[in-house]
Every structure is written in structure tokens, then in C-alpha cells.
C-alpha positions in Angstrom: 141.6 53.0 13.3 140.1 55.9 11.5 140.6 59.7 12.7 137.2 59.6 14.3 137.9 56.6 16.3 141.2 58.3 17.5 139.5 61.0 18.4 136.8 59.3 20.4 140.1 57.9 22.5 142.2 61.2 23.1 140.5 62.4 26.0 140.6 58.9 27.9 144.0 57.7 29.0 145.9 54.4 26.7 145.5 51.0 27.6 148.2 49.5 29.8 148.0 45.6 30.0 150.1 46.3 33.1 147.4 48.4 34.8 144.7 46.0 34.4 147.5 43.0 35.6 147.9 45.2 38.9 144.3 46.2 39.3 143.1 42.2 38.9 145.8 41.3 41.8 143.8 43.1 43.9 140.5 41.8 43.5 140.5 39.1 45.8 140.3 39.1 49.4 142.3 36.7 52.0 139.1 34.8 51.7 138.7 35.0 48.1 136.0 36.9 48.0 135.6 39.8 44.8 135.9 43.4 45.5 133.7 45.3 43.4 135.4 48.3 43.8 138.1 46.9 42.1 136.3 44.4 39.5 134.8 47.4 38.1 138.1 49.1 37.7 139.5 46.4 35.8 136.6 46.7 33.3 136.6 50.4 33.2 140.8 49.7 32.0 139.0 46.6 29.8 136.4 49.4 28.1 140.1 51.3 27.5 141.3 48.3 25.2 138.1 47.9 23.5 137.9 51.7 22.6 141.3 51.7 21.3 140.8 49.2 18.5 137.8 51.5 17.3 134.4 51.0 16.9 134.7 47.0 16.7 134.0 46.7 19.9 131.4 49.3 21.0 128.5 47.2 21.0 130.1 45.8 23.8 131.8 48.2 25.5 129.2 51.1 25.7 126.7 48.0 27.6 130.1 47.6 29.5 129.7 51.1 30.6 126.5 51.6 31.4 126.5 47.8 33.6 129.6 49.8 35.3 128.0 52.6 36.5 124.8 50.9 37.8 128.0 49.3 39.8 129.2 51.9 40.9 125.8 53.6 42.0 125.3 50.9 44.5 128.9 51.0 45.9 127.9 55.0 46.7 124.7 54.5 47.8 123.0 54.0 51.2 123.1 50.4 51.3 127.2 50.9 49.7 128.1 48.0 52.3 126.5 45.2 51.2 128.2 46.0 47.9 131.8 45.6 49.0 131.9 41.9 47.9 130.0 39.9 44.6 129.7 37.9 47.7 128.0 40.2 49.9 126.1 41.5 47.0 124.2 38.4 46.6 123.6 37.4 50.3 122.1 41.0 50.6 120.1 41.1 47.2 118.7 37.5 47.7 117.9 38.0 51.6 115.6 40.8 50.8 114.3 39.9 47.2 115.8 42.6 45.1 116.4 40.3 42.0 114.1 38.9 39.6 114.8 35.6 39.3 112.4 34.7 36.5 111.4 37.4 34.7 112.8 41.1 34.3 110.3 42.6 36.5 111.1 45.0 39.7 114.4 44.9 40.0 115.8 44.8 36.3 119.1 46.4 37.7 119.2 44.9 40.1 123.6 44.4 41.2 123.6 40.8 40.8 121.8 40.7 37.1 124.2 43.8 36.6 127.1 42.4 37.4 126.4 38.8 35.3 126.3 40.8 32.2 129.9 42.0 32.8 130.8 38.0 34.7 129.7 36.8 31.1 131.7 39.6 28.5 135.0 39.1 30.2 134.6 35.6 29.4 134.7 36.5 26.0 137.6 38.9 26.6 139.6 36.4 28.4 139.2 33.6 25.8 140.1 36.0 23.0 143.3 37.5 24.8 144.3 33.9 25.7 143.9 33.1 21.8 146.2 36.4 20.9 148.9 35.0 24.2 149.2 31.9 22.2 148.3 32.2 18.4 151.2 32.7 15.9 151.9 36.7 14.8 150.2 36.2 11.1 147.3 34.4 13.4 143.5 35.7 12.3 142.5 37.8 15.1 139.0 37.5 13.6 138.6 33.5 13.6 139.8 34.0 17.4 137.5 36.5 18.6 134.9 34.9 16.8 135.5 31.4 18.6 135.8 33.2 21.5 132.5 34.6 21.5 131.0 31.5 20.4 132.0 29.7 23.1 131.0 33.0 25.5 128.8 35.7 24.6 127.2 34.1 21.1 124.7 32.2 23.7 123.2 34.9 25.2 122.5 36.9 22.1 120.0 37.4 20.0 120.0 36.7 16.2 120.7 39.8 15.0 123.6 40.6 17.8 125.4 37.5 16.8 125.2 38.7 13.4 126.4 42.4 13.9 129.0 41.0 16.1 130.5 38.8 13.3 130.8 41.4 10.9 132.8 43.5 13.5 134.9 40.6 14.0 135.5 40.3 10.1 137.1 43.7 10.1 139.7 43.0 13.2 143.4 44.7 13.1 146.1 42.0 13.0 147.4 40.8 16.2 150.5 43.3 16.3 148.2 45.8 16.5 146.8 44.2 19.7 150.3 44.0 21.1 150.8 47.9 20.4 147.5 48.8 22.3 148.8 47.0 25.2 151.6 49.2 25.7 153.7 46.9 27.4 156.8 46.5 25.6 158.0 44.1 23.1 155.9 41.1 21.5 157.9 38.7 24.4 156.9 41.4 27.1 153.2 41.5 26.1 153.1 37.6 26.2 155.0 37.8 29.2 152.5 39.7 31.1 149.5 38.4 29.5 150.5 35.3 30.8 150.5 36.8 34.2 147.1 38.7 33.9 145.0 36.1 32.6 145.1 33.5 35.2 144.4 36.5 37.6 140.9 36.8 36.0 140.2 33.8 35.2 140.4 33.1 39.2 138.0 36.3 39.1 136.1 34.8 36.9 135.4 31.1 38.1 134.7 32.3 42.0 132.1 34.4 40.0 130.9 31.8 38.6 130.9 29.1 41.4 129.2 31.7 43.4 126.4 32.1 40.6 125.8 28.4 40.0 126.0 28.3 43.7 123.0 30.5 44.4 121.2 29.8 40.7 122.1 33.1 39.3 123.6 32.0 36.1 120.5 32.0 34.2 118.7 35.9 35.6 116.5 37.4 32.5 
């Protein structure tokens, strides 16, 4: 990280892997439905991680961000009810046509294209931090976030994302570096808790996607 990307992160606080662990515990209701409120502070903590490594990332990230506030808007606006749940979202979007289902039209921000966009990144985020739980410490933290967004992201970008994206990729720290930003402790802690975080948003993630498939979201321009 050079002195510019350092100071891009100073005013914002450090990563914890811990913090995201406790703010992904409660994101699911009883009924195991998704609290927004809460989804979105996981990836305002997952934004955090991606910042810290530099400018790799922000191509990502700064989308992140702006998806995240959109979020946030309709959880403090008039009709902030109906945005409690990515469950209540949809029935409340799709009862009164407020997405565009075939083409970006009125409704290009519509919460539930919104939120996809984030559904599909931490995918990618997910696959890659289960590739650094389990790789080797000299592993290539490029060839796994590269397979990770191939399997993820790669398929909903254009040409010349894909492209920038593998050159960021290229220039990845090494995975100690990872572990550091995590701030949880020694190599065994950080795979520790990883291994506690992950399958918390990956349950996040496939009632997210059930739901989607469900309703014929997955696919919203």
C-alpha cells in the first residue's frame, strides 16, 4: 500500500473480521428472512477490507458504495417499512411494479436491482476469502481472486471490466498481508474466525439467492 492509499483509509476505522463475523450473525431473522439494515452494515465493514488493500479493489468497492446508499435511502424513506426485509423488499417492489424486469427503464434503482448488484460481489468476496481460509501461506492471492471472480462477478462484466479487473488482481499483496488487515490475531485466529464468518454469509447469501430465483430476479438489467 502506497502513502496515498493509506491516506485514503486514515479517516475511516480498520477492518475487523470480527466485526463483520458479529454484524452477519445478525442478519437473519427467526424466520430467516434478511435485514437490510444489517446486510448493508456488513458491506459498509466489507468496503473497509477492500479499501485497506489499496486501490485494487476500488472498482468494486466505490459501486459498493454507491449500491449502499441507494439502500440506505429507502430504509429512511417514506415507504422505510417495506424495506426492513430483502423479503419484504421484493413483495413490495413487485406488488406495485417498481422494477424493470426487462430493460433498465423507470425504475433503474430500483431496491431489488440495487441490492443484486451487492447479492452478486459478495459472492466474489466470499469465494476469495474462503480460497485465503484454506490456501497454503506462500498461496497466490492473485490466481484466487481471480478464480473467484470467474466463477462470480467475471459473468456479469463487460470486456473491458474483466480485463481491468485482472490486472488489479495481478498486483495483489500476499496472503499475510490479508491476515494483518483482518486484525484478528494470529494466522490460526484469522482462520479460526473466518471459518466462523463465512458460513454466516454464505447462509446470507443463498436465502438471497433462493429468493431471487424464486421471484425471477436473478437476471434484472
Amino acid at each position: 500500500m502506497d502513502s496515498e492509499d493509506i491516506a485514503n483509509s486514515v479517516e475511516e476505522p480498520p477492518f475487523s473480521l470480527r466485526e463483520l463475523r458479529d454484524i452477519f450473525t445478525l442478519c437473519l431473522s427467526e424466520d430467516k428472512e434478511v435485514y437490510i439494515e444489517h446486510y448493508v452494515k456488513g458491506w459498509r465493514v466489507l468496503v473497509r477490507f477492500m479499501n485497506r488493500l489499496g486501490t485494487v479493489f476500488s472498482f468494486i468497492s466505490k459501486d459498493a458504495v454507491s449500491k449502499i446508499d441507494i439502500l440506505v435511502n429507502f430504509l429512511n424513506g417514506e415507504n422505510g417499512a417495506h424495506y426492513s426485509t430483502i423479503q419484504s423488499m421484493v413483495k413490495y417492489e413487485q406488488d406495485n411494479d417498481l422494477v424493470d424486469i426487462t430493460k433498465r427503464d423507470k425504475y433503474p434503482e430500483s431496491g431489488c436491482r440495487t441490492l443484486l448488484r451487492l447479492h452478486r460481489a459478495l459472492r466474489w468476496l466470499e469465494l476469495f476469502l474462503e480460497r485465503l481460509r484454506t490456501s497454503s501461506e506462500d498461496g497466490k492471492t492473485s490466481v484466487m481472486c481471480s478464480e473467484a471472480y470467474n466463477e462470480s462477478l467475471a459473468q456479469h462484466h463487460d470486456w473491458i471490466i474483466r480485463k481491468a479487473a485482472e490486472m488489479a488482481f495481478f498486483v495483489l499483496p500476499g496472503r499475510p498481508t490479508f491476515f494483518e488487515v483482518m486484525n484478528a490475531g494470529t494466522p490460526k485466529d484469522v482462520v479460526d474466525m473466518l471459518g466462523e464468518t463465512l458460513p454466516l454469509i454464505s447462509e446470507v447469501y443463498k436465502i438471497t439467492e433462493d429468493l431471487y430465483a424464486q421471484h425471477e430476479l436473478l437476471e434484472l438489467p
